[in-house]
N, C-alpha and C positions, 0 to 999 in steps of 0.2 A: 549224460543228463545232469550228472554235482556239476560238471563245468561248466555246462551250458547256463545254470541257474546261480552261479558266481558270478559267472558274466553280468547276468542282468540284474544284481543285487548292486554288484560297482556301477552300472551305467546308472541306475536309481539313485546312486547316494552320489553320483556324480549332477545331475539333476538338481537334487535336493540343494545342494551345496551353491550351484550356480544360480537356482532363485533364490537361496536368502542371501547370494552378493548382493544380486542384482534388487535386489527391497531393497537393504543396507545403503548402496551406493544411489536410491532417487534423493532428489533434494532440489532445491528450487533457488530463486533468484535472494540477490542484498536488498535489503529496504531498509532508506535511511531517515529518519521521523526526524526531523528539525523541529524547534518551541524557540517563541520568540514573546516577548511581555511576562504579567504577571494579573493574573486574581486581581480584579478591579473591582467587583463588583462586591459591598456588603454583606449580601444574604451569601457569599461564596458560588464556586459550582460543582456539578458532577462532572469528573472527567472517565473517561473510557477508553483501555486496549485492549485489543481482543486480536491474538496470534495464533495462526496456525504452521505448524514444523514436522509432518511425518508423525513420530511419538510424542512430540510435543507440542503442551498446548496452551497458552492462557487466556484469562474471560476476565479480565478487571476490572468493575465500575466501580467507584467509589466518589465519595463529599469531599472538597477541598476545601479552606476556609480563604477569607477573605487574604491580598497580598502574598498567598504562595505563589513562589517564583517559580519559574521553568525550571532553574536549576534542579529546585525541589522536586518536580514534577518528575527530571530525568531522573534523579537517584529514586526517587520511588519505582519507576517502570523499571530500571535499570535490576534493582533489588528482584522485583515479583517474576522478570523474566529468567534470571541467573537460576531462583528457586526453582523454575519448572524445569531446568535442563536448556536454556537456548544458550547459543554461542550472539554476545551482544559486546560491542564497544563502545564506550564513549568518546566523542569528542571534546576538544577545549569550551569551557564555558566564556561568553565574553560578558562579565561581570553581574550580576542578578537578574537582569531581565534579557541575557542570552548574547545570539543565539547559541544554544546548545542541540547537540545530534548524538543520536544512537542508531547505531551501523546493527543491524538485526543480519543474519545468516540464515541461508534454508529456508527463507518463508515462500509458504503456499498461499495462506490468507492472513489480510492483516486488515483492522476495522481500527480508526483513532475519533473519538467524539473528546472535543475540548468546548472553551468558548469562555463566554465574561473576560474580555484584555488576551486571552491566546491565543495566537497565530501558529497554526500547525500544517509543517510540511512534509509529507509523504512523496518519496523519492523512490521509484522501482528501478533500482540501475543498471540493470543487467540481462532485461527482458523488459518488454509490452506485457502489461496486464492483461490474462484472456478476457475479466471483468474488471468494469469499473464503474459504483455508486456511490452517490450522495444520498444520505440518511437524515431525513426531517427528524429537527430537534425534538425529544422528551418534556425538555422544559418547558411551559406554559408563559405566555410572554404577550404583552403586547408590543415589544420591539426586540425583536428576535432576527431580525434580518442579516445578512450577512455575504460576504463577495467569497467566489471561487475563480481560482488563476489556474487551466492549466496548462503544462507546456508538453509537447511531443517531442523527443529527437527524431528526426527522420533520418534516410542514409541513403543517397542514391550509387547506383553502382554503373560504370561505365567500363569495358571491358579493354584491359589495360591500361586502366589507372587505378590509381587510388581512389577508394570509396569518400564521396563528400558528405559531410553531416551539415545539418541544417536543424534549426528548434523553432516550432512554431505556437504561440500564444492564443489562449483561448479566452475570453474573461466572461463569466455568467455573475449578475447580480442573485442572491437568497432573500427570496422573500420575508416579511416578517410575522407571518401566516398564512396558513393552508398553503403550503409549498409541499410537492408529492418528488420523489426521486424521478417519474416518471418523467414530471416537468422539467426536470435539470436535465433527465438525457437529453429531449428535444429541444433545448438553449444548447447545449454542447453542438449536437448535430449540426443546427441553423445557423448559428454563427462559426464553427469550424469551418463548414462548406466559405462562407466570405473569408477564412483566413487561408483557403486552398487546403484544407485537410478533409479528407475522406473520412467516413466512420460508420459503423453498423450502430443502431439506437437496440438493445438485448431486453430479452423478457424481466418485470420486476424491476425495471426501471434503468437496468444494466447500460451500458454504453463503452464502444472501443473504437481508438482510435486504428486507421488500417494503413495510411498513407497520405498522398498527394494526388492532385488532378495530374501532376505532372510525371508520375512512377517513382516517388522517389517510396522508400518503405518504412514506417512506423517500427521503431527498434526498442523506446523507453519513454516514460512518462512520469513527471512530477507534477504534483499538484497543491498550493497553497491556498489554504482555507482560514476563514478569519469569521468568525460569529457571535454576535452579544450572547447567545445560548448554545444547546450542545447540537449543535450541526454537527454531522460527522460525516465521514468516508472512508471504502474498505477497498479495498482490493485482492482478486484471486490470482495467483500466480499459477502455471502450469509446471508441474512439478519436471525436475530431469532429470537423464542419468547421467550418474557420475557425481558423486559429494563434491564440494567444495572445498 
């Protein structure tokens, strides 16, 4: 009977042991956030990151003032995400108004509202986003409007070759009021379908790219956003196993 209950003590903590690997080792795709301009606008603006990483986690809004550079913008994000525990690198800056990149590691969700002179590019490189929203600006405005660029890689596979990659463009113009996420999925959908991309339109205004009319498959997605106010955009990634 003691051995039989030794037994099942090791096969317990043999258990135990293999789900806190296997927590340990989820973790999720690179996202690379490109800043290009600076702070144009007088009254300044509010900028916005907001990351999520397993235990880790940031919610940043804050005021910028008038002519903060990107540069500046990246060592501040750069600073508040090192504090919370994220694995982040910077890229080369090309002189004060950019562009500069921060290589983020493990992100599950990542939301960036910029705007006034910043163009901000959100890069998931390593995965298709399960979601993807645009977020009506905070700011109050009567020209508020702003353009959204995005692009799919797709990858078709033919059996015994080599897989071919393919990127396909999306352009949706941002209203300069009462624009709802909802609306931007259904510009995404309608004009993807004319660029040959397939895509599900998701609750809450969500939208994913899935493929091609022609099989090929949706593997990664960038998207460049440009808005006189703080338009923004998030993305969910689905977490995996195995750390990076």
């Amino acid at each position: 009977m003691k051995g039989t209950m030794n037994t099942l003590l090791r096969s317990l903590l043999a258990l135990v042991c293999f789900a806190c690997f296997c927590t340990s080792a989820l973790g999720s795709g690179l996202v690379q956030v490109t800043l290009i301009g600076n702070i144009d606008q007088g009254q300044g603006s509010v900028v916005a990151l907001k990351v999520n990483s397993g235990s880790h986690s940031l919610d940043f809004s804050g005021m910028v003032g008038e002519d903060t550079t990107v540069g500046d913008l990246a060592s501040l994000f750069e600073l508040k995400l090192k504090r919370n525990g994220f694995s982040v690198t910077r890229g080369d800056s090309v002189a004060q108004r950019g562009p500069v990149s921060l290589f983020i590691d493990n992100v599950e969700f990542i939301s960036v509202r910029m705007g006034a002179g910043v163009i901000a590019t959100v890069t998931s490189s390593e995965e298709l986003p399960t979601l993807f929203r645009v977020l009506p600006p905070r700011i109050k405005s009567k020209s508020g409007g702003g353009s959204l660029r995005t692009y799919v890689t797709m990858k078709s596979e033919v059996k015994d070759q080599e897989p071919s990659l393919e990127i396909k463009g999306i352009d949706v113009d941002l209203p300069a009021r009462g624009g709802t996420s909802d609306d931007v999925a259904t510009e995404l959908s309608r004009k993807g379908l004319h660029e040959g991309v397939t895509s599900t339109k998701l609750a809450d205004g969500g939208w994913k790219a899935k493929g091609t009319e022609s099989g090929a498959k949706a593997i990664a997605m960038s998207v460049r956003l440009y808005s006189d106010v703080d338009w923004g955009i998030e993305m969910t990634l689905a977490p995996l196993v195995g750390a990076r």
